[in-house]
N, C-alpha and C positions, 0 to 999 in steps of 0.2 A: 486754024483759029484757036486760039488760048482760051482756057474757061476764065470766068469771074469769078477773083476773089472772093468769098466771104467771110466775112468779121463776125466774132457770138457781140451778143451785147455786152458784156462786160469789157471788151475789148476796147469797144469804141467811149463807153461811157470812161475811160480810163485817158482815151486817148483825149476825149475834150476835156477832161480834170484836168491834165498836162496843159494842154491848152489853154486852160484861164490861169494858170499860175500868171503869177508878176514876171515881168520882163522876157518871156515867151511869146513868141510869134506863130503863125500857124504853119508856115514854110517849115519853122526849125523842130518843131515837132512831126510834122508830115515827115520831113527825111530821116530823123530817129526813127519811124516805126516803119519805114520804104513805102509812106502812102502816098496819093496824089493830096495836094493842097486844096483842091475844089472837095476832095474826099470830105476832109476834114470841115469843111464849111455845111458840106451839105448834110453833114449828123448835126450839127449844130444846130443850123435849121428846120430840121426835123425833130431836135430834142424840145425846144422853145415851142414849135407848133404843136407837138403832140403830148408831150409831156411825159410820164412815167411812164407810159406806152408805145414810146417811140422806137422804141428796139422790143419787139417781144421774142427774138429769140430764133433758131431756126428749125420748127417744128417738131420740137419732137417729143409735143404731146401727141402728133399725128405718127410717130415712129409709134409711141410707148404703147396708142389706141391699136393699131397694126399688128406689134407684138401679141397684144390679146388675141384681136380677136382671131391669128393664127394660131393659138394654143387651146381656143373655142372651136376652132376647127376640127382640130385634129382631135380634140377629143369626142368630138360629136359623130366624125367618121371611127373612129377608133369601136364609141356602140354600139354604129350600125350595123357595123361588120360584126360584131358581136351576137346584135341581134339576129342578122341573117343566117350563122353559123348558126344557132339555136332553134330557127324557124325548121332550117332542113336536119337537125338533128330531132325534131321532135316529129318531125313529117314521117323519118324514116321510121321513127320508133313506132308511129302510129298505124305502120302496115302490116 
């Protein structure tokens, strides 16, 4: 089984620009960029229904959120082990 394609949004908002040009068809632009022709109808209808928000993107505010909060990790274990190191360096000194 093949994965699915995906497009960024600039892609597709590029590919219906091409698509409203004069004397362009949605067949002859679907074959210049190797899409299917319903492809291309179906951003269209999505672009008209949703509007500026019709493509947001493929998350990767949820990457960039991810990124953090692994580097909030790591610095939070990074302390603890610090602190622990300290706990039994001060244990030992107190004997």
């Amino acid at each position: 089984m093949s994965r699915r394609k995906r497009y960024s949004a600039e892609f597709k908002r590029e590919a219906l620009k091409r698509a409203n040009e004069e004397g362009v068809t949605d067949v002859l632009v679907a074959e210049e960029l190797g899409i299917n022709a319903r492809q291309l109808r179906r951003w269209r209808e999505a672009a008209k229904r949703e509007g500026d928000k019709a493509f947001p993107g493929q998350s990767n505010a949820r990457d960039k959120e991810m990124m953090l909060l692994k580097r909030k990790l790591a610095k939070v274990e990074q302390e603890r082990d610090f602190l622990k190191d300290a706990a039994a360096y001060f244990a030992r000194e107190s004997k």
